[in-house]
N, C-alpha and C positions, 0 to 999 in steps of 0.2 A: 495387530493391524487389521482393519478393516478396509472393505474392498467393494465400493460400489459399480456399478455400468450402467449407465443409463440411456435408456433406448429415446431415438428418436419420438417425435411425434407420430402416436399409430395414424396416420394419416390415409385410411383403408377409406378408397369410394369405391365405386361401381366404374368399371373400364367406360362400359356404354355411354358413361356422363364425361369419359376421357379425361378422368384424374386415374393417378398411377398409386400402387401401395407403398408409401415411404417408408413405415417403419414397423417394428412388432419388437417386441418383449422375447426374448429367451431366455426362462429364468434359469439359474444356474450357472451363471457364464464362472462367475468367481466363486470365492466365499461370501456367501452373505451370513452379516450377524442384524441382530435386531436393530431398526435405525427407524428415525421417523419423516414421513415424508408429507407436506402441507403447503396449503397456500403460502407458502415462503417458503422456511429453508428444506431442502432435500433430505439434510441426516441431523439430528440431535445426540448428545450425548450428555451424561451427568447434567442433563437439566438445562442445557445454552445448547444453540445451533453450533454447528460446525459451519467452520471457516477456514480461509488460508490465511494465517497468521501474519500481520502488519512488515514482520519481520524478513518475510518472501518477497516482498514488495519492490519492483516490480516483478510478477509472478511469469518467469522467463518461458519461453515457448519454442520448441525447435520443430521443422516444417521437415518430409519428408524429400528424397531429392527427385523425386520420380511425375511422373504427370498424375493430372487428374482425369482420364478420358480422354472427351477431347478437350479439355480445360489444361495449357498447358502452366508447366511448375511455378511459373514467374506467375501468372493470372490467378493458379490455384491461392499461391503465396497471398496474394495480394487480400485473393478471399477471407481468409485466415484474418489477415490484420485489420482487415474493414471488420469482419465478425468481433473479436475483441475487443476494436477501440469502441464499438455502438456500449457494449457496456461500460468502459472504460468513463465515457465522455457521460453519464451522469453526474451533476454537479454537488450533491448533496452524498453522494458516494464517494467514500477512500477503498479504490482500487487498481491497480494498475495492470499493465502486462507488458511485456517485450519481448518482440524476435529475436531468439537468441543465434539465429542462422540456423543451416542446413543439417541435417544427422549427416552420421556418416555414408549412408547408404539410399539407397531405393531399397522400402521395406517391401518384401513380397510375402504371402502366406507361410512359408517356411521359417522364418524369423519371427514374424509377431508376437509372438510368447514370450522375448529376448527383451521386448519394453512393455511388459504387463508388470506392476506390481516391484519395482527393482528400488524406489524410493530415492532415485539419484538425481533427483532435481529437473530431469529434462524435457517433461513434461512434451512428450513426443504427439505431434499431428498427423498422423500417416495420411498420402492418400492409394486410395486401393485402385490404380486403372484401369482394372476389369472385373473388379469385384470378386476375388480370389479369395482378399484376406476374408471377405465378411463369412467366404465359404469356409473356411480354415478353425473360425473361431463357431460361428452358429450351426456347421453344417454343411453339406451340399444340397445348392437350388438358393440358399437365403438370400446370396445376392440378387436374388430376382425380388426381393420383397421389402430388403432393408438397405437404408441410404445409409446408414450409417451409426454411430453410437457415441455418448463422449459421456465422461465421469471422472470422478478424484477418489484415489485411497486415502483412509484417514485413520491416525490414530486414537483408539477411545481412550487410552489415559490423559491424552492431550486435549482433547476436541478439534484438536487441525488437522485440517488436508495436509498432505506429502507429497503426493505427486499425481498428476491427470494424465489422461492418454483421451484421444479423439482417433476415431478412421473415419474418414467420409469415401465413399463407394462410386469411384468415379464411373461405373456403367449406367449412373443416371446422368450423365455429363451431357447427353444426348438428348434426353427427354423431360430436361427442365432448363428453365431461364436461368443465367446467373444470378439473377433475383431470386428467384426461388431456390436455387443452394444458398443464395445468402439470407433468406430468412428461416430456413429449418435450421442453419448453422449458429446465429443467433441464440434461435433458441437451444440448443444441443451447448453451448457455448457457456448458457445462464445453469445448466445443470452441472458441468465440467465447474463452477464456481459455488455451487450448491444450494442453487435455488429449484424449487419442484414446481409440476404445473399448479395452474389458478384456471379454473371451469366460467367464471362471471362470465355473462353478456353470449353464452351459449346460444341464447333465442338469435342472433345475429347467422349462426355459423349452419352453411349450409343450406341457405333460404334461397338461393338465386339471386341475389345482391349485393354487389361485390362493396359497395358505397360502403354499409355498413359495415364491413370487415374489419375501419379504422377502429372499432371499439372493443375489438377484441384482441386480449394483450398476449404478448410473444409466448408467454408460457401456458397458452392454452391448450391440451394436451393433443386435439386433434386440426386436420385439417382447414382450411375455408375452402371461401368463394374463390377468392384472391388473397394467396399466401405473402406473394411479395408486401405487402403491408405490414407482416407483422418481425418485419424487417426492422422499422421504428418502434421504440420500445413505448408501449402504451402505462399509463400510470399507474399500473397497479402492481408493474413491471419495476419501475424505478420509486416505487414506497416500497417494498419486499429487499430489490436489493439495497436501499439505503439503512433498512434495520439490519439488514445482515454485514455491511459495511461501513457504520455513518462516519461523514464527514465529520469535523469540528462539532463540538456540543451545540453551538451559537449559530453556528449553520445551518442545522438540520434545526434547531428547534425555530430557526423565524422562518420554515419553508411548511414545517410539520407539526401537528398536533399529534396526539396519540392514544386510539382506542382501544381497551381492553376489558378483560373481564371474563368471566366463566360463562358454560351454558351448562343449568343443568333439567334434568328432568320434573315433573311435576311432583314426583313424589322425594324431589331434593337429592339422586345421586347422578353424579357427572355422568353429561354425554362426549362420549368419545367418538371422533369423525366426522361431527356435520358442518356445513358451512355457514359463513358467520358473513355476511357481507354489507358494505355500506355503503349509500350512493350519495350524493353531496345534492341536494334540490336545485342547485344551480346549474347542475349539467350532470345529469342521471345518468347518460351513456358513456360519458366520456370517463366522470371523476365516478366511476366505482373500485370499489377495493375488498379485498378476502382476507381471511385467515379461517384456516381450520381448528374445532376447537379439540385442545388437549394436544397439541400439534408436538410437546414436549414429552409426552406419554406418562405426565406424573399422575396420571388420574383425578384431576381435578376440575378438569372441562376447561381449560384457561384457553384464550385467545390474546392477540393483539393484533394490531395494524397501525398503520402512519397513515396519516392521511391528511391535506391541506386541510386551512380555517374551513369555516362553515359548516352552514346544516346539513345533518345528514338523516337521513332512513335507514333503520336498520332491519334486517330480517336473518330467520336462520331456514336453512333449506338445509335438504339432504343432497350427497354425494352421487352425480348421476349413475347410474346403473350400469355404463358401459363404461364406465371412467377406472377401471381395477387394471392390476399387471402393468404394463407397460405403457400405460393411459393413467395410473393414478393419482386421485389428489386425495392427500393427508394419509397419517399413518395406519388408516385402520383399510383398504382399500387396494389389499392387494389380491385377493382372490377375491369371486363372486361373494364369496360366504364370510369374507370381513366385516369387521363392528358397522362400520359405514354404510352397510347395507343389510344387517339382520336386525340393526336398532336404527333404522332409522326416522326421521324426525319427521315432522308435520310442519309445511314451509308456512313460517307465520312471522308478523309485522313486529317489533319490540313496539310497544304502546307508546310510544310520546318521539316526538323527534329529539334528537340530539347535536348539542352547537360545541364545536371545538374549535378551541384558539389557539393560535399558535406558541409554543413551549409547551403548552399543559396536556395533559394526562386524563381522560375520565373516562373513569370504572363501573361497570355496569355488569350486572347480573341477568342474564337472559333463561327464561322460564320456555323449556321446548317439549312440545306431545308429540308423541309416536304415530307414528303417521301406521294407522291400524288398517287400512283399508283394503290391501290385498296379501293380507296374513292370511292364513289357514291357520285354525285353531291346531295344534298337536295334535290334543285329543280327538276332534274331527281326524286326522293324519292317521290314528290309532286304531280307533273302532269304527270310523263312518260318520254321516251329519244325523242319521237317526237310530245308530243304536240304544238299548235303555241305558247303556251307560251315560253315552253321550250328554242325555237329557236328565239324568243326576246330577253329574258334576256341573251340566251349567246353571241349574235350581239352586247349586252349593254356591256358584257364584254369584247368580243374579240374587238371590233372597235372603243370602247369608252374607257372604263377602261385601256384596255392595250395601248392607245396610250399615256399616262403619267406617271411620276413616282409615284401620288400621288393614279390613277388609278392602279396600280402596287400593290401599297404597299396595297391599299383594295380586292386585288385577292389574295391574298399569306396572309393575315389575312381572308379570309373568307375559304379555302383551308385546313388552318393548323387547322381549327375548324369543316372542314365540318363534320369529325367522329361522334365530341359530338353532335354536330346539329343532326345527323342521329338520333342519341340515343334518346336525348330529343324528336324528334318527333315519332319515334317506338314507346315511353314507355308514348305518352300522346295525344288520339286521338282530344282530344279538342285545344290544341296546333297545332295540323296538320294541322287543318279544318279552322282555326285562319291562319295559314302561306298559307294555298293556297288561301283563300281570299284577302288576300292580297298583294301576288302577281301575283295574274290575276289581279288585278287594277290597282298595280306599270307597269306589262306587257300593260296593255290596256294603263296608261298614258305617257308611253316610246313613243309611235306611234303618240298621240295626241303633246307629248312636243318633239320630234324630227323636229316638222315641224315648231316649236315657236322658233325666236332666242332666246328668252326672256330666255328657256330651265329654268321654273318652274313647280315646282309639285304642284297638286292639294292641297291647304292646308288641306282639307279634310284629303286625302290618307298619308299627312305627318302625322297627327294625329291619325289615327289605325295604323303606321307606330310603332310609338311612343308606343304605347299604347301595341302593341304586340313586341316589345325590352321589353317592363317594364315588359312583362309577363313570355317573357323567362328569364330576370334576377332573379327572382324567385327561378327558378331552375338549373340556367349555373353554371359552376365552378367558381371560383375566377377571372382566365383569360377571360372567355369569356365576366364576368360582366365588366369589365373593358374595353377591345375591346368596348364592346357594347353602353359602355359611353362615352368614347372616339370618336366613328366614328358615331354614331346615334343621342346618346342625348344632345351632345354640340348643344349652341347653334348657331353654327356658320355653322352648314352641311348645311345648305339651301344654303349657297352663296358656300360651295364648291360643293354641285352637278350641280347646274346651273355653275360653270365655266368647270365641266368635260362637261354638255352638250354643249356648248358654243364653248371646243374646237373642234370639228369640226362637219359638218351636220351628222346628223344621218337621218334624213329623209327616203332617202334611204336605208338604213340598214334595217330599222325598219322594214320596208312595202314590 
């Protein structure tokens, strides 16, 4: 079984602007196994999102007996069921729910662990009236920071949810509107069903204008201007969950068309984690929609989305920076140093607009560049911006490497990696001390084999070559380990680097 928790919207401002902290990430709460998390659904498995299975339907909910604060049981209650039916009442959606009535008890800290994870159908709403439980499971103090959490366990041989838990933290009962617990619970609500956040229309949130806030949709991971708005579910909210729930074939398809298709890199292999979004020219703030690409983790950069007729704009952005942990969108985005943000992409327009009609399907390939502009070379990381090394191996790249395409294509594969590369070597000094040995020797034998038409490397230096690839595969991402087999540990790089040296002298470059 697998066992998600999913934290509120990190909803952290500044006191002085008199917003409060809703929510924060505490990893670890459960088990967590590998799952993916994206402009739609929350967790994947074997290749399809996870869901709660038709057959649960209506997906029953039982309410704590105890108060919320000062929000008492029967108003908290009521909360609960307005939270629900907002999702409930999308029309192109088959999903339901129902109160199944009261638990047995008033849950306090000392029991919560008694409806973690038990698979019994009851799908329990705690609420905490003094923020005890949230102390109990995150900590002591956390109820000063965390409103609350809600998620579903799910089986990975099945692809279904089992069973969900929510606590909502009734010591903010005080210091927010019942609007405002009902639109963080909304949202908390779309996770508990296993939708994850959508970052679009970001340039709105936090600007001092509450007006615009309607264009930012409930599962956006942080706070606004005016939260009660996103109380209403905005449409990028109800295309996400109607893929994850459709109605009727004939239903969804005379409401929705359907975007899909890969993104991958310039040099043709799949980008894992960026955003893929598309706005409709007849109302660009309103009708925008996300998906992340690769959202299923089969490494193939794939996307989709629903999205009504008409024209749309497409573009692919990167994952914002502050959006990882407990704020993240799509699966690669859960620490700083995830794919989403050590590859990430260069926000650029897909060339031609695109018309979708309703039933149909079109598939489209999007071509994304690494957004290069605040890398730090490694090597720069390694020896400095002017050591002579330094100024070797970028002669090896600008005079050698770029004069082919095959040269090319190993600049813009080592580029779109150089972030994770930084990381790995920050976070491992024996790995550092390993790469600048070995590239003061690759530097020293650049000089020695530019003057050799022969243009081979010491077998030697191929071998701790080798030997520090095997060390970084260890700990690189999925991507990198692949890169790294691909261009390093084939056996066949000896005859393609003597043909890049080969094509033309380097001699003088070098020296």
């Amino acid at each position: 079984m697998n066992s998600i928790i999913s934290p509120v919207r990190a909803h952290i401002k500044n006191m002085l602007q008199q917003h409060y902290v809703l929510g924060v990430l505490i990893a670890g709460l459960l088990t967590f196994s590998p799952t993916a998390h994206a402009g739609g659904p929350l967790n994947t498995a074997a290749g399809r999102s996870v869901v709660y299975s038709p057959s649960s339907f209506p997906i029953p909910y039982m309410v704590d007996q105890g108060d919320l604060g000062a929000i008492d049981n029967a108003q908290a209650t009521t909360l609960v069921d307005t939270c629900f039916a907002t999702w409930q009442a999308v029309p192109t959606a088959c999903i339901s729910f129902v109160n199944a009535g009261h638990l047995a008890e008033n849950v306090t800290g000392e029991r919560v662990f008694d409806y973690f994870n038990d698979a019994d159908g009851i799908n329990p709403i705690l609420f905490d009236a003094d923020g005890s439980i949230i102390d109990t499971v995150f900590g002591l103090g956390a109820k000063q920071s965390v409103i609350g959490f809600a998620g579903s366990e799910y089986n990975g041989a099945t692809g279904y949810y089992t069973e969900g838990l929510a606590v909502i933290n009734g010591l903010f009962s005080t210091k927010f509107s019942y609007d405002q617990f009902k639109a963080t619970f909304v949202h908390e609500f779309g996770h508990f069903i296993g939708l994850d956040h959508s970052q679009i229309n970001g340039q709105y949130v936090g600007d001092g204008n509450t007006v615009n806030d309607i264009y930012v949709p409930t599962m956006y991971p942080t706070a606004t201007d005016d939260d009660t708005t996103l109380a209403s579910l905005n449409p990028d909210d109800m295309a996400a969950l109607t893929l994850l729930y459709p109605e009727h074939p004939a239903l969804v398809d005379a409401v929705y068309g359907k975007l899909q298709g890969t993104v991958v890199w310039c040099y043709g292999m799949p980008v894992l984690g960026a955003n893929v979004v598309a706005y409709n020219i007849a109302d660009e703030n309103m009708l925008r929609f996300s998906s992340v690409s690769d959202y299923f983790r089969t490494d193939t950069g794939f996307f989709e989305m629903l999205v009504p007729p008409g024209t749309y704009r497409l573009y692919v952005e990167p994952i914002n920076r502050d959006f990882y942990g407990g704020s993240s969108v799509g699966p690669y985005a859960q620490t700083p140093f995830s794919l989403s943000f050590t590859q990430q992409v260069r926000t650029a327009y897909y060339p031609e607009y695109v018309t979708v009609s309703a039933g149909d399907t079109t598939t489209l390939s999007i071509t994304a560049v690494p957004a290069f502009g605040s890398r730090i070379c490694p090597v720069e990381r390694v020896f400095g911006d002017t050591a002579t090394e330094t100024q070797i191996l970028r002669a090896f790249r600008d005079n050698i490497l770029a004069t082919t395409h095959q040269g090319n294509t190993y600049i813009h594969v080592f580029e779109s990696y150089a972030s994770e590369l930084n990381a790995l070597l920050e976070n491992n000094a024996s790995l550092q001390r390993s790469c600048r040995h070995v590239l003061k020797r690759f530097a020293d034998n650049l000089q020695v084999s530019g003057a050799d038409p022969n243009g081979k490397i010491d077998p030697a230096l191929w071998h701790e070559i080798k030997t520090l690839c095997r060390d970084i595969l260890k700990v690189a991402s999925p991507g990198l380990q692949r890169v790294i087999t691909a261009i390093v540990l084939s056996r066949h790089r000896d005859d393609v680097i003597a043909s890049l040296f080969q094509s033309r002298s380097i001699h003088n470059d070098l020296h």
